[in-house]
C-alpha positions as CSV (number, residue, x, y, z in Angstrom):
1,X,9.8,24.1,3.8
2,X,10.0,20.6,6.4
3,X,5.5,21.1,6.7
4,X,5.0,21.9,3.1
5,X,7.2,19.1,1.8
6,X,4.6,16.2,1.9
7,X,2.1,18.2,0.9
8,X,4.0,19.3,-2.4
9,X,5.1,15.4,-2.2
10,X,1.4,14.4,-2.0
11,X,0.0,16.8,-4.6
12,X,2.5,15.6,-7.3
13,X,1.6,11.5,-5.9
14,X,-2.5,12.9,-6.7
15,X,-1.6,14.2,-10.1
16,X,0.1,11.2,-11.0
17,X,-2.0,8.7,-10.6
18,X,-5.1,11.4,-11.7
19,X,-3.2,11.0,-15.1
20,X,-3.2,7.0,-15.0
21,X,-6.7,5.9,-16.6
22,X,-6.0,8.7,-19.2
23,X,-2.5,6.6,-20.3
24,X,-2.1,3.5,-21.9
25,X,0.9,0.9,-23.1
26,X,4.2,1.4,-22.0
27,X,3.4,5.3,-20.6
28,X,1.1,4.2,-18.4
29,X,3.9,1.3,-17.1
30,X,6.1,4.4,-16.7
31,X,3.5,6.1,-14.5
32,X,3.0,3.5,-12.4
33,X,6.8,3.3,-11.7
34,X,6.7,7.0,-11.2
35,X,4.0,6.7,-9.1
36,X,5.6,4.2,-6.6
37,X,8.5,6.4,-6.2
38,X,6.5,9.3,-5.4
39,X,5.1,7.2,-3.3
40,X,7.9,6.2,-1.0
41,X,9.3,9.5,-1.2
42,X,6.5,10.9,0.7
43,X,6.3,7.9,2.8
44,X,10.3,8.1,3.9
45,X,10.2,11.7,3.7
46,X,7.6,12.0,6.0
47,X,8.7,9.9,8.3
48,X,11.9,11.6,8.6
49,X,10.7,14.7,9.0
50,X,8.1,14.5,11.7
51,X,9.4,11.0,13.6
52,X,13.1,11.4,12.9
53,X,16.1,9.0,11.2
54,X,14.9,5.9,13.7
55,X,11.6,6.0,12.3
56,X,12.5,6.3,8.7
57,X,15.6,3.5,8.7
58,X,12.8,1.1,10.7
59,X,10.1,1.7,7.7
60,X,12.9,1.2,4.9
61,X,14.3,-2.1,7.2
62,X,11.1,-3.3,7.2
63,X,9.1,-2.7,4.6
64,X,11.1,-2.8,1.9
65,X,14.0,-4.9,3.0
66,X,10.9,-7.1,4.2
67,X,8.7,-6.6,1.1
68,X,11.5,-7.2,-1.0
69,X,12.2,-10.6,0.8
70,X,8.8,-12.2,1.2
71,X,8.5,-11.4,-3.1
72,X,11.7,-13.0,-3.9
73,X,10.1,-16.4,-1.7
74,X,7.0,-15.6,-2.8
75,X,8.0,-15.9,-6.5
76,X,10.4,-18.6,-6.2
77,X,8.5,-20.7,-3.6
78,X,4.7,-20.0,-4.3
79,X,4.4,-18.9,-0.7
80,X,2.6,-17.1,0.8
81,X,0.8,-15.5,-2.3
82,X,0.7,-18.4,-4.4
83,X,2.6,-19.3,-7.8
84,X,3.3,-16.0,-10.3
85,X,5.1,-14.5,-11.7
86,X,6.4,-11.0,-13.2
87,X,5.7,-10.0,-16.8
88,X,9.1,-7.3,-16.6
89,X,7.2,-4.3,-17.3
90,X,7.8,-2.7,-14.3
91,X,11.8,-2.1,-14.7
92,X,14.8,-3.7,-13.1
93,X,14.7,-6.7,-11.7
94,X,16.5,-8.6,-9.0
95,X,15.9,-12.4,-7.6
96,X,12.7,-12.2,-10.5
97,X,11.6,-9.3,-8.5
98,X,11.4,-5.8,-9.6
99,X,13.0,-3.3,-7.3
100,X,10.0,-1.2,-7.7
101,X,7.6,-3.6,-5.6
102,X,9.3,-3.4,-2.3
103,X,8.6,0.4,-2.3
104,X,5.0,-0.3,-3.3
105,X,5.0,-1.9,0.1
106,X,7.0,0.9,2.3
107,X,4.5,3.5,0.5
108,X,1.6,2.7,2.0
109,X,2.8,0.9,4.9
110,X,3.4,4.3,7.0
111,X,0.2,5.9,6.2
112,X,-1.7,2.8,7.2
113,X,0.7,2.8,10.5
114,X,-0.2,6.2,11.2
115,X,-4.5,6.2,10.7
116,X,-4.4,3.1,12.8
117,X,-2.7,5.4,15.8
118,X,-5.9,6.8,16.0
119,X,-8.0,4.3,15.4
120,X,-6.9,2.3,18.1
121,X,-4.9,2.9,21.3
122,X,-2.8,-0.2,22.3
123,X,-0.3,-1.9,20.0
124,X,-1.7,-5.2,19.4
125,X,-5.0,-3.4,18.1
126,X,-3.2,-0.5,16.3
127,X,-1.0,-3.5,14.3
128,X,-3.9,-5.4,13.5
129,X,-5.9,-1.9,12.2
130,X,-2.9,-1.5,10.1
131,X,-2.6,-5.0,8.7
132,X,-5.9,-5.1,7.7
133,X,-5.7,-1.8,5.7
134,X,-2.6,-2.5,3.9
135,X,-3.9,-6.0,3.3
136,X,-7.2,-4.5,2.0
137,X,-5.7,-2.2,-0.5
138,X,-4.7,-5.6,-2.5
139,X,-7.9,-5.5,-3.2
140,X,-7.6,-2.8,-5.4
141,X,-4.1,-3.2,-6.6
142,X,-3.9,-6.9,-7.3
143,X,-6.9,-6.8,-10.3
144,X,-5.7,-2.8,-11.7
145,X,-2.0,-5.0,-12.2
146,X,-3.3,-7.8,-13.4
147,X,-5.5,-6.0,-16.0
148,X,-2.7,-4.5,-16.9
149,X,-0.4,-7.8,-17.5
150,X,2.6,-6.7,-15.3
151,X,1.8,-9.8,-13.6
152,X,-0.3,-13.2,-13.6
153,X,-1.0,-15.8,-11.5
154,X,-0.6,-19.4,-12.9
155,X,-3.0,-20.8,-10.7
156,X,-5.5,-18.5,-9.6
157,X,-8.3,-20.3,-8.2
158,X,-10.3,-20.0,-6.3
159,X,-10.8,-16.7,-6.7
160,X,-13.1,-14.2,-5.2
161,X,-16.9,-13.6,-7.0
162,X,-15.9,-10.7,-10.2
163,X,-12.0,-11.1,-9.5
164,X,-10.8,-13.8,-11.7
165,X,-7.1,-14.3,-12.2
166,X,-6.3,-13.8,-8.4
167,X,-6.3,-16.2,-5.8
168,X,-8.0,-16.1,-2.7
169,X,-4.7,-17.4,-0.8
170,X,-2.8,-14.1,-2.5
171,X,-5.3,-12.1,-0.2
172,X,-4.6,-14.0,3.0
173,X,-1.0,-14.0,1.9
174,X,-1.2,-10.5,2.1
175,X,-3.1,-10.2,5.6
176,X,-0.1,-12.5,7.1
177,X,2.8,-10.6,5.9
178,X,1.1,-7.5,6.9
179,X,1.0,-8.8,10.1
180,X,4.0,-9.5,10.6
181,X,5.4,-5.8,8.7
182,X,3.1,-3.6,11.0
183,X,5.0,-5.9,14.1
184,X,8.3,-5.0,12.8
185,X,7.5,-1.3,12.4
186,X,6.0,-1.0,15.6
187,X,8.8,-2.4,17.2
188,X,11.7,-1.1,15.5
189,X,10.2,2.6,15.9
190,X,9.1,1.8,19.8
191,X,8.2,5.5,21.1
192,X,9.4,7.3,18.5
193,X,5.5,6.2,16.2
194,X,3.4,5.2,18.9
195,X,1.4,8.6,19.4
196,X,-0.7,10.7,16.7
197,X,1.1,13.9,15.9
198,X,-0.8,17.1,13.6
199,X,2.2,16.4,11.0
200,X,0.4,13.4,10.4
201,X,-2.3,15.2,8.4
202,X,-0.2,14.4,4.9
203,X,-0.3,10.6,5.2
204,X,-3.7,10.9,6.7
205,X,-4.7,12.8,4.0
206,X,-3.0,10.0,1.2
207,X,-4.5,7.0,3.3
208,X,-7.9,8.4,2.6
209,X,-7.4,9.3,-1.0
210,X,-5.9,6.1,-1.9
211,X,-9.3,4.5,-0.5
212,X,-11.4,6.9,-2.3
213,X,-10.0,7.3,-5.9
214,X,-9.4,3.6,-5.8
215,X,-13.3,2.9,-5.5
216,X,-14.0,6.0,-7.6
217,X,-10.9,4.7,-10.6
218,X,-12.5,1.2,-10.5
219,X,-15.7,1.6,-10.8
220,X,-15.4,4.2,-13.1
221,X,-12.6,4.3,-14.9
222,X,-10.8,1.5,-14.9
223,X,-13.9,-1.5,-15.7
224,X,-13.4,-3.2,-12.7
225,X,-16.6,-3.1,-10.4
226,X,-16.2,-6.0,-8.7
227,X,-12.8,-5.2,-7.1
228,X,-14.2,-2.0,-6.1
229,X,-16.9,-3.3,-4.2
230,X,-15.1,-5.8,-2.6
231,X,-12.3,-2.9,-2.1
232,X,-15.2,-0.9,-0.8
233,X,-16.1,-3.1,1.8
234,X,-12.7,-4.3,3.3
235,X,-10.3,-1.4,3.3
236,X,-13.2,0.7,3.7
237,X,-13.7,-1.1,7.1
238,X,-10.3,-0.6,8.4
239,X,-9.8,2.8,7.0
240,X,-13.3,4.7,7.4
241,X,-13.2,4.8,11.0
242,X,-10.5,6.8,10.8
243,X,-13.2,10.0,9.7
244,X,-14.3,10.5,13.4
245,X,-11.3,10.5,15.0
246,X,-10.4,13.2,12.9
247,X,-13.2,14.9,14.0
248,X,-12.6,14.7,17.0
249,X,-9.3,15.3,17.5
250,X,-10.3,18.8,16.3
C-alpha cells in the first residue's frame, strides 16, 4: 500500500485535471480546487513516505507557510508579483488570500525539487534547476487563471508577446521567490532530500505530465497558443533534461 499510494494519488491528480477543458462555470472552479488538493496530497504524501516526517513538515514550512506569506504581501503590497487581486472563486479566503494557493505552491514544489536531484549534482545548481521549473510552470498557470477570471492583474503591462493581462514582473516575481523556496527546502530537509531515490518515479512521473498536458491543454484545448509556446520553451528547458537521466539511471 506505502509504493502504490502516489501512484493511486497521481492517477486520480491525471483524471482530474483530464476532465478540466471538458467543464465550465462554477464546476470547473470546483475542479480546480479539487485538483490543488490532490495535488498536495500527493506532494506531502510522497514526501512522507519515501523521505520521512522531516521532509514532509520542511515542504509544508516552506512552501505553504512560505507561499501563503509572500501572497498575502504580494496582494497587499504589489510586491513581488505586481498589483492583483483575487476574484473569490477559488474558496475561503484569508489576508485576501485563498487558502487553496499556498498548496498550489507545495504541489509542485517537491516534484520540481526532486527532477532537479538528477539533473544536477551540487546544491546551488540543483536549487537553481528547481526555481527555474517551478517559476516556468507560471507560464502555463498564470494565463489558464486569468482566462478563467479567478484573478486579474490591474496593471499588467508590460506583458510578454500573446500573454496580455500578465505582467512581465509577475514572472520574475515568481523566479525570486522560487529561489528563495527551493533554498528553504533544501536546507530544512539537509540529507534527508539530497540524493535521487527509485520512489521518486511518482513525482517524476507528475513533473513530466504537468509539462506535457500543459503544452498539449493550451494549445489545444484551452485557446491559449501563445502561453504554450512560451511554456514550451522555459519549463521545457528546465524540465526536459530530466529525460536522459532517467535513461540512464536505468
Amino acid at each position: 500500500m506505502r509504493r502504490s499510494l502516489p501512484w493511486v494519488l497521481l492517477g486520480t491528480l491525471v483524471l482530474a485535471q483530464i476532465c478540466y477543458p471538458l467543464t465550465g462555470g462554477d464546476t470547473r472552479a470546483r475542479l480546480t480546487v479539487l485538483t490543488v488538493l490532490l495535488g498536495v496530497a500527493f506532494s506531502v504524501t510522497h514526501a512522507l513516505l519515501t523521505r520521512g516526517m522531516r521532509a514532509a513538515g520542511a515542504l509544508v514550512l516552506t512552501a505553504t507557510l512560505g507561499g501563503f506569506a509572500v501572497e498575502a504581501i504580494g496582494v497587499a503590497t504589489g510586491f513581488p508579483f505586481g498589483t492583483y487581486e483575487y476574484s473569490g472563486r477559488l474558496g475561503p479566503r484569508l489576508l485576501d488570500v485563498p487558502l487553496i494557493i499556498p498548496l498550489a505552491w507545495t504541489w509542485m514544489a517537491w516534484p520540481a525539487w526532486l527532477a532537479a536531484l538528477r539533473v544536477a549534482r551540487r546544491r546551488v545548481p540543483r536549487i537553481l534547476v528547481a526555481a527555474a521549473g517551478l517559476a516556468a510552470w507560471d507560464l502555463f498557470l498564470d494565463p489558464q487563471m486569468v482566462a478563467e477570471d479567478y484573478w486579474r492583474w490591474l496593471d499588467p503591462i508590460p506583458a510578454l508577446p500573446g500573454v496580455p493581462g500578465i505582467p512581465i514582473g509577475n514572472y520574475l516575481g515568481w523566479a525570486g521567490f522560487a529561489v528563495l523556496l527551493m533554498t528553504a527546502l533544501a536546507a530544512a530537509t539537509a540529507r534527508s532530500v539530497a540524493m535521487p531515490m527509485p520512489a521518486d518515479s511518482p513525482a517524476l512521473a507528475l513533473w513530466l505530465w504537468t509539462y506535457a498536458s500543459s503544452v498539449l491543454a493550451h494549445a489545444v484545448f484551452l485557446g491559449l497558443p501563445a502561453s504554450a509556446a512560451w511554456g514550451a520553451v522555459l519549463m521545457g528547458a528546465a524540465v526536459l533534461p530530466l529525460l536522459p537521466r532517467l535513461r540512464a539511471a536505468r
